[in-house]
TORLUMPA-698005 format. One record per residue (C-alpha): residue in three letters; residue number from 1; y, x, z. Coordinates in Angstrom, 1 decimal, padded with zeros to 4 digits. Each point is the difference from the previous one (the first is absolute). Last residue first. Example, Ala and Ser with C-alpha at 12.3 -4.5 7.8 and 13.67 -1.06 7.14 Angstrom:
BEGIN
['SER',2,[-001.1,013.7,007.1]] ['ALA',1,[-003.4,-001.4,000.7]] 
END
This chain:
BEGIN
['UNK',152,[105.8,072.9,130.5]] ['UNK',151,[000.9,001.9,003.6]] ['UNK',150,[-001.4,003.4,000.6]] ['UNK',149,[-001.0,001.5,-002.6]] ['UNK',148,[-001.4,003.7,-000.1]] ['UNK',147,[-000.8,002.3,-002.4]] ['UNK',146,[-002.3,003.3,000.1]] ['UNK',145,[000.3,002.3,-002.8]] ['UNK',144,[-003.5,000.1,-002.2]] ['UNK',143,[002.0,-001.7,-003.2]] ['UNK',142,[003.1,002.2,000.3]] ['UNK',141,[-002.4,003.3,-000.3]] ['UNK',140,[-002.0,-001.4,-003.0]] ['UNK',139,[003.2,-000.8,-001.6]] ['UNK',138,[000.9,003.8,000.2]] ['UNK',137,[-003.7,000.9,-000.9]] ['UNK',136,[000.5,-002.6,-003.6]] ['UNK',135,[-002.8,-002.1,-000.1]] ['UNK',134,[-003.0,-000.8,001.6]] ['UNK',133,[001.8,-000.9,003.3]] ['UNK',132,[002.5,-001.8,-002.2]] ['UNK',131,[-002.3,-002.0,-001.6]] ['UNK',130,[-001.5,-001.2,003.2]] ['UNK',129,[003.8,-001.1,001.6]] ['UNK',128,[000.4,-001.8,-003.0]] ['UNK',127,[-003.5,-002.2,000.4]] ['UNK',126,[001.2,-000.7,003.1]] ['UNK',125,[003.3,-000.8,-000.6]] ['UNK',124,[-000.9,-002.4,-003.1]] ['UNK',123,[-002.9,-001.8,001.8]] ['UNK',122,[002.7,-002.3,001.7]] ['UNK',121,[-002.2,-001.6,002.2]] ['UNK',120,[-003.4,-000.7,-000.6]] ['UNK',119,[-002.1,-002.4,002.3]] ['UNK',118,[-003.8,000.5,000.2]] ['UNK',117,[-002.4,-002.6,-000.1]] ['UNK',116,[-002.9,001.4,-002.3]] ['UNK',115,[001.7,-001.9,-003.0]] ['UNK',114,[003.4,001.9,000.5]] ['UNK',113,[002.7,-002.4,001.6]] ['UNK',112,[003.2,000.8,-001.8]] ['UNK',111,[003.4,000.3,001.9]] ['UNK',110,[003.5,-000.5,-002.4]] ['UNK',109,[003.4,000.5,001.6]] ['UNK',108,[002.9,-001.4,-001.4]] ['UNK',107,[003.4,000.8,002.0]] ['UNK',106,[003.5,-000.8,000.4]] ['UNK',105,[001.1,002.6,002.7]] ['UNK',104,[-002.3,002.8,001.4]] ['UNK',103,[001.2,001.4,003.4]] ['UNK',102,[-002.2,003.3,001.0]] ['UNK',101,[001.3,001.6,003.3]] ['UNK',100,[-000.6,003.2,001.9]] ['UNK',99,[-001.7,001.6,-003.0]] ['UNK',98,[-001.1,003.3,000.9]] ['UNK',97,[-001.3,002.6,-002.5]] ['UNK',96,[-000.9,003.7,001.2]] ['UNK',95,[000.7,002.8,-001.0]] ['UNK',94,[001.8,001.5,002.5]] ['UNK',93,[003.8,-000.7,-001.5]] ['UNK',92,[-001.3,-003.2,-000.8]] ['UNK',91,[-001.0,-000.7,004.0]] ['UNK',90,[003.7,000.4,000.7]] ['UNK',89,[001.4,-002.2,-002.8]] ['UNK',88,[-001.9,-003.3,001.2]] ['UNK',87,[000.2,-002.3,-003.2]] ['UNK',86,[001.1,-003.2,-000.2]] ['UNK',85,[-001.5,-001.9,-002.6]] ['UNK',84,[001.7,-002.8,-001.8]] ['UNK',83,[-001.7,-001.8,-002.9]] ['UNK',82,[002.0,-002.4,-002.3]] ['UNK',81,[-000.9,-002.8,-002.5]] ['UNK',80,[-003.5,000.7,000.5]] ['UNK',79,[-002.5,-000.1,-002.5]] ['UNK',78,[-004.1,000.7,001.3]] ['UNK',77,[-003.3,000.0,-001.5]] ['UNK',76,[001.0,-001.1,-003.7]] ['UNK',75,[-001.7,-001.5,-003.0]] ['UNK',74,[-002.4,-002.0,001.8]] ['UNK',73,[-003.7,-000.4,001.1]] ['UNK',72,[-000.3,004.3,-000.3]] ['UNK',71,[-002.6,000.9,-002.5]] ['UNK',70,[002.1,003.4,-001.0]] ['UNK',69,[002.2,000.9,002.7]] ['UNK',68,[002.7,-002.5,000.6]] ['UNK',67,[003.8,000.7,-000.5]] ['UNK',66,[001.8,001.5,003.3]] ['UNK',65,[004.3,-001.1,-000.7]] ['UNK',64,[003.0,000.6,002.2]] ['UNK',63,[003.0,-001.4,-000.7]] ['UNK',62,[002.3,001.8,001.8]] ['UNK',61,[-001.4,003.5,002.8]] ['UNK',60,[002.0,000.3,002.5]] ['UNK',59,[-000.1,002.9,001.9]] ['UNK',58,[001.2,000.8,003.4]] ['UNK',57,[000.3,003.1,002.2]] ['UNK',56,[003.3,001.0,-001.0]] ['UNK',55,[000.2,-001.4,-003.9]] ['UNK',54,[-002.6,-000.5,-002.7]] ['UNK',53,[000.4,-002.5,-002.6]] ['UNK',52,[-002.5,-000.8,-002.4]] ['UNK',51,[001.0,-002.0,-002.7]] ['UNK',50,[-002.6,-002.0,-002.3]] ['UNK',49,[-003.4,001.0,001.5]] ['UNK',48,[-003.6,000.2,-001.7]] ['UNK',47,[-003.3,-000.1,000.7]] ['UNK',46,[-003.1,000.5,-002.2]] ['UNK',45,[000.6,004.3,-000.8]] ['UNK',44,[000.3,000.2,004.0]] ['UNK',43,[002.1,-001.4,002.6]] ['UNK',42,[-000.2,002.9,002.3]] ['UNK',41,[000.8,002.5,-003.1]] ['UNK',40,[003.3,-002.4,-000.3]] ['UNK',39,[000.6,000.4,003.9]] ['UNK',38,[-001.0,003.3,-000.3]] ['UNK',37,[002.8,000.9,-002.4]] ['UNK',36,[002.3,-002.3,001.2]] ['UNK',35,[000.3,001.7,003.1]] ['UNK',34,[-000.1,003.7,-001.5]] ['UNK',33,[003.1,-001.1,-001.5]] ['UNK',32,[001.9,-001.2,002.5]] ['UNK',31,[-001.4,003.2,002.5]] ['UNK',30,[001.4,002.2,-003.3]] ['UNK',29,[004.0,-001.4,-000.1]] ['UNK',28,[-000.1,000.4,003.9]] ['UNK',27,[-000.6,003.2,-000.1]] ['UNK',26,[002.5,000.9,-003.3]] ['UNK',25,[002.4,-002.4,003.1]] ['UNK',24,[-000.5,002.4,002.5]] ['UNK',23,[-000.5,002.7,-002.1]] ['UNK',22,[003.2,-000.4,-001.1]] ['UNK',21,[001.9,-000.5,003.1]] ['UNK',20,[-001.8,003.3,001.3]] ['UNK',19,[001.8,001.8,-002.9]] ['UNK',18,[003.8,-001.4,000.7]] ['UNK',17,[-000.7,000.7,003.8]] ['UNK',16,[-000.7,003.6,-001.1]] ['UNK',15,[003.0,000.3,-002.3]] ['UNK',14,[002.6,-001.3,002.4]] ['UNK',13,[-001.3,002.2,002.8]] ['UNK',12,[000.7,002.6,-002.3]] ['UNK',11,[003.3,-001.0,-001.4]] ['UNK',10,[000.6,-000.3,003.8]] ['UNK',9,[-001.0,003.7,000.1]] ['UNK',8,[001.8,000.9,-002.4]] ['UNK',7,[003.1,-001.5,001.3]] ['UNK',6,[000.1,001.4,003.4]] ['UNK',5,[-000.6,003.0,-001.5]] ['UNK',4,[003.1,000.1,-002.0]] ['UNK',3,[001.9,-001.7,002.8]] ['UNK',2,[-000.9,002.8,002.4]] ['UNK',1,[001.3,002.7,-002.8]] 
END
């Protein structure tokens, strides 16, 4: 009778570490993938990335590419062989983005001088981050959360 019971509930115990295992990993599975989603929404319909890959508080985006608006100088504002962000995984879980450290290896950037003086710099992002505030309410909501780098 004791062994009986001693197996069920081990069965049990089994049963319940088998089912936090896979939400662990269905959990992990979804943070991957949300990552690459806003990286990609981030980037916008004039950028584009070869491999993104998205691990414990990095990601690393390969061969990154940010074409010109319309009446840019040149065809591209930015390729990069390889960006590295390192993300702080505490302030995601509040909503919040915090880069701690931005590497970019084997890069092109392009800066245009406007004709009343101003400097533009990568026009893309900005004019992405306005498209998604008049779009979509969820890309809205990732476009007013506060972000923070600190080391480019």
């Amino acid at each position: 009778m004791a062994g009986t019971k001693a197996r069920r509930v081990a069965l049990w115990v089994g049963a319940v570490i088998v089912v936090l295992l896979l939400a662990v990993v269905g959990g992990g599975f979804f943070v991957v993938h949300e990552m690459k989603a806003r990286v990609l929404e981030t980037l916008g319909p004039l950028g584009s990335v070869e491999d993104i890959d998205v691990s414990y508080a990095r990601i690393t985006l390969s061969r990154v590419r940010l074409r010109g608006p319309q009446g840019w100088p040149t065809d591209d504002t930015l390729r990069a062989e390889r960006v590295t962000l390192n993300v702080d995984m505490r302030a995601l879980l509040s909503n919040r983005v915090h880069l701690q450290h931005v590497t970019v290896d084997g890069f092109y950037l392009s800066v245009a001088r406007l004709a009343n003086g101003r400097v533009e710099l990568l026009p893309n992002l900005r004019q992405s981050m306005r498209e998604a505030q008049a779009g979509s309410s969820e890309a809205a909501a990732h476009a007013q959360e506060d972000r923070l780098i600190d080391h480019v």
